[in-house]
C-alpha positions as CSV (number, residue, x, y, z in Angstrom):
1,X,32.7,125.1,119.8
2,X,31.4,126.1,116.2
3,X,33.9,126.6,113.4
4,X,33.2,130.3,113.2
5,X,34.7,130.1,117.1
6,X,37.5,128.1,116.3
7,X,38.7,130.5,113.4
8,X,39.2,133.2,116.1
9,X,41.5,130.9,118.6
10,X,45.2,131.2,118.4
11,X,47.2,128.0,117.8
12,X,48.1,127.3,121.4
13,X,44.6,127.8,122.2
14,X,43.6,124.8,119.1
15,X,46.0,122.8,120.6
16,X,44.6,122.9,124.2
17,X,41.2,122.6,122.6
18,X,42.5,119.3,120.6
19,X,44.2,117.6,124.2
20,X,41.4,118.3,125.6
21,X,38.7,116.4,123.1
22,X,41.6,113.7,123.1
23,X,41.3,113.5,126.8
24,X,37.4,113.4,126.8
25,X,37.5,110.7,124.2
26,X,39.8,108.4,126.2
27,X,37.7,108.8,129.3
28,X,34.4,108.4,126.9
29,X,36.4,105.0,125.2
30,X,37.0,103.4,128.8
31,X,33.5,103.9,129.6
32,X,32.2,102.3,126.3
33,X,30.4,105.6,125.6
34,X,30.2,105.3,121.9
35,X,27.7,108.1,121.0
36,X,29.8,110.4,123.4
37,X,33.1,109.1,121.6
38,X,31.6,110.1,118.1
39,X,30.3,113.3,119.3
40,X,34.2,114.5,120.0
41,X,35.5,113.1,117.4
42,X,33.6,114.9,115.0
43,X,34.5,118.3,117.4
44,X,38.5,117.0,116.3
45,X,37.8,116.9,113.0
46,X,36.4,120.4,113.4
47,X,39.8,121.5,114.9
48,X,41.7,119.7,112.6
49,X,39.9,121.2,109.6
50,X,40.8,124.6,111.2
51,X,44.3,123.6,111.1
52,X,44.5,122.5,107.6
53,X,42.7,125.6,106.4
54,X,45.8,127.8,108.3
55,X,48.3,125.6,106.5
56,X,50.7,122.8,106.6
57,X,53.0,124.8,109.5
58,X,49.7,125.7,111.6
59,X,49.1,121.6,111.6
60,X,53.2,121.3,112.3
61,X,51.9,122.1,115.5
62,X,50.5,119.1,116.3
63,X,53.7,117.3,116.4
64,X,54.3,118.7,119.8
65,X,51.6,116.4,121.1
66,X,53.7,113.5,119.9
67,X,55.3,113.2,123.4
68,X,51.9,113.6,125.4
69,X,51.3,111.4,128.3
70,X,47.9,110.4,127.2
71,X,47.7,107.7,124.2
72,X,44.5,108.9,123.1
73,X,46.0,112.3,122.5
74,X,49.1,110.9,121.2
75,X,47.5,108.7,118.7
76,X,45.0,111.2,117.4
77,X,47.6,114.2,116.5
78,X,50.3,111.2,114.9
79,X,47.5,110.4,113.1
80,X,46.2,114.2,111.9
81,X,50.0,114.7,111.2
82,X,50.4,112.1,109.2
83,X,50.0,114.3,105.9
84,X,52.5,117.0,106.8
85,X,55.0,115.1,109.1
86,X,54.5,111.4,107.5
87,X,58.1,109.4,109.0
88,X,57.7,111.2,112.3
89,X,54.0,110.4,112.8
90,X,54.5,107.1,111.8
91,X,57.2,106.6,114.3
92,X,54.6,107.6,117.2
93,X,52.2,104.9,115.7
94,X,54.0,102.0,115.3
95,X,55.4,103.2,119.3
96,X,51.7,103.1,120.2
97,X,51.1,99.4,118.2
98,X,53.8,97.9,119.9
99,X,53.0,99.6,123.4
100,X,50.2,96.5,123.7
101,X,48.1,99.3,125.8
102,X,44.9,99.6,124.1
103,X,42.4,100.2,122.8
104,X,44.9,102.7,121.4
105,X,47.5,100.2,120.4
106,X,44.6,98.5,118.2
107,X,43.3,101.1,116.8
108,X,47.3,101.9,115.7
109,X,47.6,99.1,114.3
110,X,44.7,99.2,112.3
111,X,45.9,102.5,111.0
112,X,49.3,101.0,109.8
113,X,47.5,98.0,107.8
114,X,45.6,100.5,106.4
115,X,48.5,102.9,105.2
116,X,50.6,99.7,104.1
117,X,47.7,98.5,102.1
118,X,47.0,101.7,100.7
119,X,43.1,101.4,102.4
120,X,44.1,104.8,104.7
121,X,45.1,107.8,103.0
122,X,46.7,111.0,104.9
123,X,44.7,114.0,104.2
């Protein structure tokens, strides 16, 4: 989906369309398939740069994903939320670092060193 595209979806609808890459890149991450795994991440980013152009409320929204059944989906909003809903999303983080279930609880705890060390900054 092309920015342009994205501008025109409601909320809900950038929401579905964010659990959705978050599912495909846990499914592409279990099959090792790297250039598939960066392909969808750079589609979230695209999301997520819709969201932060509508505002800190219209990126709110992806605290609702902070209860999700999938890690991967989990992990990825906590971490996009981090900027607007910091002690919250940090919460979900260290949850998912503890949880042991990775790669997910790696890649938290990656995310935590770099926020203590400064190295990660929240945009």
């Amino acid at each position: 989906m092309t920015p342009r595209e994205l501008k025109d979806l409601t909320l809900e609808q950038l929401l579905t369309q964010f659990i959705e890459i978050g599912l495909a890149q846990d499914g592409a991450l279990l099959k090792d398939e790297h250039a598939k795994f960066n392909q969808l991440y750079r589609q979230m980013d695209e999301v997520d740069n819709e969201l932060r152009a509508r505002g800190p409320t219209a990126r709110l929204t992806l605290t609702r994903l902070f209860d999700h059944p999938n890690l991967q989906v989990r992990l990825r909003a906590a971490t996009r939320a981090l900027a607007v809903a910091p002690s919250r999303a940090r919460e979900v983080i260290e949850a998912i670092a503890a949880s042991r279930l990775y790669p997910q609880a790696g890649d938290a705890g990656m995310l935590l060193s770099g926020l203590d060390d400064g190295t990660f900054k929240p945009i």
